[in-house]
N, C-alpha and C positions, 0 to 999 in steps of 0.2 A: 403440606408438600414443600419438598425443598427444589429449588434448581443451584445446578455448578456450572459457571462458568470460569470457561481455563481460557484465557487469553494473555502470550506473553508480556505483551505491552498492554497499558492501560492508560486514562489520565491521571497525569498532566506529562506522559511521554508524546515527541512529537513523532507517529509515524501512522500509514493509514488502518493496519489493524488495532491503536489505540481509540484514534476517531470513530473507529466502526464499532469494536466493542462496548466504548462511554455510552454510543446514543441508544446500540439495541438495552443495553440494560437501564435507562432511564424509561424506555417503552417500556418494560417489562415491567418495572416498579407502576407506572403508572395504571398498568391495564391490569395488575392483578387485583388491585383493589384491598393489599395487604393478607389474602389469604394465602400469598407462595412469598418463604424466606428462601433470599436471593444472597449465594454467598459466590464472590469474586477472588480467582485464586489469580494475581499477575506477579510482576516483579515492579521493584522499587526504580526510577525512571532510568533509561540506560541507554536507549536507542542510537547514540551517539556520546563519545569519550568527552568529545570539546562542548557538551552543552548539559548543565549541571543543572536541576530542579528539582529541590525538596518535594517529597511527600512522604505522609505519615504510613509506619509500615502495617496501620491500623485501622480500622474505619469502620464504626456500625451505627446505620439510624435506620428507624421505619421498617424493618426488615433485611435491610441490605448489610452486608456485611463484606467487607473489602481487608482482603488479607495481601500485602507487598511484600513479593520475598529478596532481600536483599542478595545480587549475582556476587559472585568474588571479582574481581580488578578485571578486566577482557578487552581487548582490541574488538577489532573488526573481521581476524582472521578465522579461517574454518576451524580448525583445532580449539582457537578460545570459544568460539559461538557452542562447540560441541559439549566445551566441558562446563560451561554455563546450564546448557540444556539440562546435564546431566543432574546437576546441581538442583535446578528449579525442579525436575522431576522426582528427586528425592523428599525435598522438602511437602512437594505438591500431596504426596503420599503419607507424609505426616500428618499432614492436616486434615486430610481427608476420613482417618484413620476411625475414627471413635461417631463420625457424622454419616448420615446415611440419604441417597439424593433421589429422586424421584427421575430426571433429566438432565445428562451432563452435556452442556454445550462446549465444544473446541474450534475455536479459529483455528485455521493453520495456512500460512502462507509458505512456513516449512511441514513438511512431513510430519516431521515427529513431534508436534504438540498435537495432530490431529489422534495422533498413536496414542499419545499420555492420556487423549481424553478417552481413548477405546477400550483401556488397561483400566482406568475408572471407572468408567460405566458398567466394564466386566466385574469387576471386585465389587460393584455398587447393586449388579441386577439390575442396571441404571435405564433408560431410554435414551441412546445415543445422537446428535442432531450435530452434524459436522458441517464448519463454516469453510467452503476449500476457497481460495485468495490463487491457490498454485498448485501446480502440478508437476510435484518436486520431480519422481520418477523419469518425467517427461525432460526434462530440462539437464539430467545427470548427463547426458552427451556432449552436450555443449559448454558446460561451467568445469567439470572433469577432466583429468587427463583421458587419453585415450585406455591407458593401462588400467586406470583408476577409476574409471566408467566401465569397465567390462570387469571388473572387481567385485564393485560392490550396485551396481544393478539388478541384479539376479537378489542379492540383500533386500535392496529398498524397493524391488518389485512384491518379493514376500510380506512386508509390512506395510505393504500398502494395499494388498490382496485383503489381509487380515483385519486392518483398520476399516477401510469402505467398506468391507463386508458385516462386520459388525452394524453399522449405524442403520437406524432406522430412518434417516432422515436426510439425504447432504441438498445443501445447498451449492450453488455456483455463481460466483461472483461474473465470470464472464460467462457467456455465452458459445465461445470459443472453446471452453471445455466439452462440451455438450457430447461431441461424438466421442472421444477418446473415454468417460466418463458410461454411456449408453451400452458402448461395446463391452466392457468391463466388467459394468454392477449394474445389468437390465432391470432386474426388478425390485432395486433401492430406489425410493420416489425422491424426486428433483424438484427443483423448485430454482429461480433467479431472482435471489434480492442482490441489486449490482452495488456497487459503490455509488457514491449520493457528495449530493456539496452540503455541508456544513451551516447554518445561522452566521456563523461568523462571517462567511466571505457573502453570504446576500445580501448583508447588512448597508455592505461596505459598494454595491454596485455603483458605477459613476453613471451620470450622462453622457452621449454618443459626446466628446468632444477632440478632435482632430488634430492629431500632433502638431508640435509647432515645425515648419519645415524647416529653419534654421538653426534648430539643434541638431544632437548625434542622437538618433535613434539610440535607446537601450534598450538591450533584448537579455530580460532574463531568463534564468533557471533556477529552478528552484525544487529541493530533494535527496534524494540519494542520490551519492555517487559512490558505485560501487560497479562492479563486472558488467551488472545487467544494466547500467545505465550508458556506457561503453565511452562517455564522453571524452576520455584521455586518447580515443582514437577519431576523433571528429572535430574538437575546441580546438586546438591550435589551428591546422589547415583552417578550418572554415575562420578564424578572427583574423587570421591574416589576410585571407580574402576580403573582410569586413574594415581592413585597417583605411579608416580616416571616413567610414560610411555608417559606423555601427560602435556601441559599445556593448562589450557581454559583459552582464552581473552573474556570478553562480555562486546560491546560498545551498549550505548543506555538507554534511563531511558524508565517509563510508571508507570500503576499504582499497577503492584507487585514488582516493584524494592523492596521497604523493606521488602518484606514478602522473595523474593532470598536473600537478603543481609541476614535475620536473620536464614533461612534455611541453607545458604551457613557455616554459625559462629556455628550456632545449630551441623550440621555436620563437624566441623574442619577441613574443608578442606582447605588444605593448595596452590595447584595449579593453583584456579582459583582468578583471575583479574577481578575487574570491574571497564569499564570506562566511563564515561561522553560519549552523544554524540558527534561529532564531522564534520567538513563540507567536502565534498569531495574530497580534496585535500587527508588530513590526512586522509582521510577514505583508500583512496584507497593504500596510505603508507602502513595500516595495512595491508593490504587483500592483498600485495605483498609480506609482511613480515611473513603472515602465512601461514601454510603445509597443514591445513585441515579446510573449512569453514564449521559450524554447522548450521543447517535448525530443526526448532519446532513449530509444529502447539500443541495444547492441543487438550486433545482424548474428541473430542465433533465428534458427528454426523455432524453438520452443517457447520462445516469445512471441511467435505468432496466434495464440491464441489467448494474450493473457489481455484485461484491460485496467491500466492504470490508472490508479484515483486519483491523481494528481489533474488528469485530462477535467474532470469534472469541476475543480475549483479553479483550473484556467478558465472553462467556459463561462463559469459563474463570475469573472471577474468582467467579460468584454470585450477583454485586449485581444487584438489578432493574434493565432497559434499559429508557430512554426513547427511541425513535427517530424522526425524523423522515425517513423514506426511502418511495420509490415500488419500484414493479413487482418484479424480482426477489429486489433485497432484502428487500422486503415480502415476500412471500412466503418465504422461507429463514428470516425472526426468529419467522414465524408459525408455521411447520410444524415447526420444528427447538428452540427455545427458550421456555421457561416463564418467567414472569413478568418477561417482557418484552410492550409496548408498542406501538405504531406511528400515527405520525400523518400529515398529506400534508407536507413539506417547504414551509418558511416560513408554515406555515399555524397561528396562535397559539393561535385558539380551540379549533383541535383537538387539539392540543400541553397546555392547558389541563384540558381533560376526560378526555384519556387516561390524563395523572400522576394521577387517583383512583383507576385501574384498579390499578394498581401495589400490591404488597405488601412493605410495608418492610421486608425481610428480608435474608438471603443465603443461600443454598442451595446444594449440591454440583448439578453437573449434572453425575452421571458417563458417564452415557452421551454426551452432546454432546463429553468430554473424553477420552472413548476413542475415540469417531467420527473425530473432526479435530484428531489428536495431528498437528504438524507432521513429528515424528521418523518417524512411520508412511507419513503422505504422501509425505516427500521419499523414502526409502526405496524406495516403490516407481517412482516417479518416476527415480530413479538408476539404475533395472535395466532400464528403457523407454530410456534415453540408453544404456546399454553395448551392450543389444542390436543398437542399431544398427549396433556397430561390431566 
């Protein structure tokens, strides 16, 4: 028996459908016991233009077989992310060509690699097991022009009719999906393995120990910044607020870094940092070295049901969370995490009054870190995919 997994990113890219993909298929090698070859279709590291890491576009031991397809040159823009896609779906097709799979797994945090996996599984007689992260259709209102949403909605409503419908299996990263998902594709069974923290960031947990009060508080960020993380409409106002009380670090590029950079200049402010990304070594260096971690979704409707995995390696680290997030996330930092925060997305004043809430401190949260061990998660998540087959 063979499985395929199609995930665009992979390790040693750094984003969270990489991390999510690495750990399920290390489950997977482990629990099959070498009687299922595991072949991994992703691309060669790309997640970001400003952070460069080799890997081999080859890779087979034990079973597993790890095929990287190199993207051509692409920003961060809709148009290049397209014809990227279009590329890796080409090739994915190659390769797929003359091999025959028992089950194709697809992440998708976009649409269309959940699609690439349903056009597979079609060509394969495959058993299809979908990882949704997003809910692209959901979200074309808000990222879209007005013209450009009522375009091509009725498009990505069809392909996504098509796709869900085919799978035997979807999964749901949040929870927040659940109704829009229910109403849809009633009788495709469901399941919730969420986002999970990582070995690396538990490794690294500190002891409760209490800022020094005669430094400047630093409050990072750290992640994407791109549309959905909206921070070029929040960082300025709110570090000018913060001037001579706070410094902001923000680690991570995407596709409004220039539009923050020239907002950030636009507004003179003077307090905040911005750095390259970085791999998690250095990542978790910073996120030891700072007093308060900062969380921003952008005030879109459709991000009210998504949950971010970035939320779960802040908790895992201690440090008080500042967030600026609606509906379900709100709800999960409230019911789930201590001294953590929340405010409405792009909303300053309230961003403003909630940072007194805060206690400067850092704390083990062992229960949060035994709850949504990633190792746990994918785990069982791995015995839900063999089952099938």
């Amino acid at each position: 028996m063979r499985i395929l997994i199609i995930s665009f990113h992979y390790t040693p890219d750094l984003c969270a459908g990489s991390f999510r993909s690495t750990a399920l298929v290390q489950q997977l090698c482990a629990q099959s016991n070498g009687d299922v070859e595991i072949d991994v279709i992703t691309t060669v590291p790309n997640r970001y233009a400003s952070y460069k890491i080799a890997a081999p576009a080859f890779e087979q031991s034990n079973g597993l077989t790890i095929h990287r397809i190199k993207l051509p040159a692409h920003r961060s823009g809709m148009m290049d992310q397209a014809k990227s896609f279009a590329y890796f779906a080409k090739e994915v097709n190659k390769l797929i060509k003359s091999k025959h799979y028992t089950l194709v797994y697809a992440t998708s945090s976009r649409l269309m690699a959940a699609a690439l996996g349903a056009w597979v599984a079609r060509r394969q007689q495959a058993i299809l097991y979908l990882d949704i992260r997003d809910l692209f259709v959901d979200t074309i209102k808000d990222v879209f022009s007005p013209a450009l949403s009522k375009l091509t909605k009725p498009i990505f409503s069809a392909i996504e009719k098509w796709t869900f419908g085919r799978a035997q299996h979807i999964n749901l990263v949040s929870k927040g999906f659940q109704s829009y998902i229910v109403k849809r594709y009633p009788r495709t069974p469901l399941s919730w393995h969420t986002n999970g923290i990582d070995s690396d960031f538990i490794d690294v947990i500190q002891d409760s120990t209490p800022v020094n009060s005669s430094a400047l508080p630093t409050v990072l960020y750290a992640g994407n910044i791109g549309e959905g993380q909206g921070l070029h409409r929040i960082i300025p106002e709110l570090a000018n607020a913060f001037e001579g009380r706070a410094h902001f670090k923000l680690i991570g590029d995407g596709g409004r870094k220039s539009q923050l950079e020239s907002a950030i200049l636009a507004a003179q402010c003077t307090n905040v940092e911005l750095l390259a990304p970085m791999n998690r070594q250095a990542l978790c260096k910073a996120y030891q070295e700072a007093d308060v971690l900062l969380l921003h979704l952008n005030d879109y409707d459709a991000f009210h049901n998504v949950l971010p995995s970035k939320i779960f390696e802040y908790a895992a680290m201690g440090k008080p969370i500042w967030a600026g997030v609606a509906g379900f996330s709100r709800e999960f930092i409230q019911s789930e995490i201590d001294n953590a925060v929340v405010f409405d997305p792009c909303n300053v004043k309230q961003a403003i009054d909630s940072f007194a809430k805060l206690t400067l401190e850092t704390r083990h949260r062992e229960h949060f870190v035994k709850k949504y061990q990633r190792e746990h998660i994918m785990r069982d998540m791995a015995a839900e995919l063999l089952a099938l087959i």
